[in-house]
C-alpha beads as a LAMMPS data file, in Angstrom:
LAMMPS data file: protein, C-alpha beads

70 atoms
69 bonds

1 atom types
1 bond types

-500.0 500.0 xlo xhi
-500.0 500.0 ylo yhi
-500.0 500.0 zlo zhi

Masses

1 110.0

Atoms # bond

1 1 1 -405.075 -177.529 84.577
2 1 1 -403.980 -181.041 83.544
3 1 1 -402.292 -181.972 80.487
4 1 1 -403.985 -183.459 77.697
5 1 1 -403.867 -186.896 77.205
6 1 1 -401.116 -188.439 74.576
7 1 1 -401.950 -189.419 71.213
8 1 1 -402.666 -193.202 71.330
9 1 1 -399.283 -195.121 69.592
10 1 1 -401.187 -196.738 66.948
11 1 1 -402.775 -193.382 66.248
12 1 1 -398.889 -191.716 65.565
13 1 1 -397.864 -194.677 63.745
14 1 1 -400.828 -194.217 61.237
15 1 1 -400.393 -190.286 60.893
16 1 1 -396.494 -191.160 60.291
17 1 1 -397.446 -194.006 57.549
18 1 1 -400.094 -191.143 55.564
19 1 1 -397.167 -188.709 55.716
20 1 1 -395.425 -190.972 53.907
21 1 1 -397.197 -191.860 51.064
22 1 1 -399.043 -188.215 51.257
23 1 1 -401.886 -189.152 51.710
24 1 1 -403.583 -186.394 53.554
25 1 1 -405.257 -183.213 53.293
26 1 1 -404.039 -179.907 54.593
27 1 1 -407.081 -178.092 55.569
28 1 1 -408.247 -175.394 58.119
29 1 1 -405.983 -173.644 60.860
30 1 1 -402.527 -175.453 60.274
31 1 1 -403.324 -174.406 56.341
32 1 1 -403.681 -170.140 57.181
33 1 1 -400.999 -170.728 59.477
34 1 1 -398.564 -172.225 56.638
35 1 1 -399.411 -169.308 54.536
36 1 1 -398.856 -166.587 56.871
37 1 1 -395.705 -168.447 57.495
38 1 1 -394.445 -168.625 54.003
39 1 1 -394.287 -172.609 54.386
40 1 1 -394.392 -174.546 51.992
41 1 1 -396.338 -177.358 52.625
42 1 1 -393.646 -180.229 51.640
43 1 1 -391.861 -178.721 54.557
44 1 1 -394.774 -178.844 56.922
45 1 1 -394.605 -182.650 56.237
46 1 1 -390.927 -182.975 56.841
47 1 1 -390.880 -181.201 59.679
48 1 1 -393.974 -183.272 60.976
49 1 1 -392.249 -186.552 59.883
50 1 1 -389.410 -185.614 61.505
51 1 1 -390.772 -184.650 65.052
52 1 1 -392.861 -188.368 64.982
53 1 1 -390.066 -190.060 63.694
54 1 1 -387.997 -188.671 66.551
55 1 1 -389.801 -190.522 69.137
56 1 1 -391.127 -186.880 70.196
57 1 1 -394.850 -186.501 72.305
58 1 1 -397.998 -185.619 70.051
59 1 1 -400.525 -184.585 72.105
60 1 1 -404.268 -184.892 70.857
61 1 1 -406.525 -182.416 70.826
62 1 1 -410.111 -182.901 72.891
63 1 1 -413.519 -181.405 72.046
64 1 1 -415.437 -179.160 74.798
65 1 1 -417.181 -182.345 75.570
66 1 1 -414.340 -184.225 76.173
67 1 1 -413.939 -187.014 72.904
68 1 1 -410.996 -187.172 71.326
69 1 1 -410.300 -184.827 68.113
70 1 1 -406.831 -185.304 65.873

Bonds

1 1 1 2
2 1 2 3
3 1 3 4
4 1 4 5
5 1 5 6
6 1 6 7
7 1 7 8
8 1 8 9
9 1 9 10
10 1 10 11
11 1 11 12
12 1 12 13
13 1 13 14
14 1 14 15
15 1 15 16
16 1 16 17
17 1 17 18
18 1 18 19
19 1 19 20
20 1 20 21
21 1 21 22
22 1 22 23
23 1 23 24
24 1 24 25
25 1 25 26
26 1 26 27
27 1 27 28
28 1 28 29
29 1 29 30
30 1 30 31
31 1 31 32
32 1 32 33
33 1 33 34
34 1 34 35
35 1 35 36
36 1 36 37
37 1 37 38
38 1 38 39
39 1 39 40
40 1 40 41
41 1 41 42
42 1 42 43
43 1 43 44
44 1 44 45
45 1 45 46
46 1 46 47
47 1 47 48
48 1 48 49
49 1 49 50
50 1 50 51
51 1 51 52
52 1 52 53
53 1 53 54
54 1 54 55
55 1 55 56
56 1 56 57
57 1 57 58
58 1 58 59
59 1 59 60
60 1 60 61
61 1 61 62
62 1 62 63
63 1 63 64
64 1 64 65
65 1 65 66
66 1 66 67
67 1 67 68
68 1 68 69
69 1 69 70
């Protein structure tokens, strides 16, 4: 099984930028999984700023058909 591909560069700058200036919304899986956690999420988003701002991979998530889902 091949990887999947990387996040496009613009696409990490943009999701680093909206971290920033929180401007997001928490929603869905990575929210349940926060909570079962015990994060808060204000450390969610450093930890996420943190990993992009490291120069770290992001890899982006693909539908069964094969387009491109964040």
């Amino acid at each position: 099984m091949a990887l999947l591909p990387l996040t496009p560069e613009p696409l990490v700058k943009k999701a680093a930028a909206y971290l920033r200036v929180q401007n997001y919304e928490v929603a869905g899986p990575i929210l349940r999984h926060s909570e079962a956690q015990g994060y808060s999420l204000g450390y969610l988003r450093t930890c996420l700023l943190a990993h992009l701002d490291s120069g770290r991979k992001v890899f982006q998530k693909m539908k069964k058909d094969g387009s491109g889902l964040l």
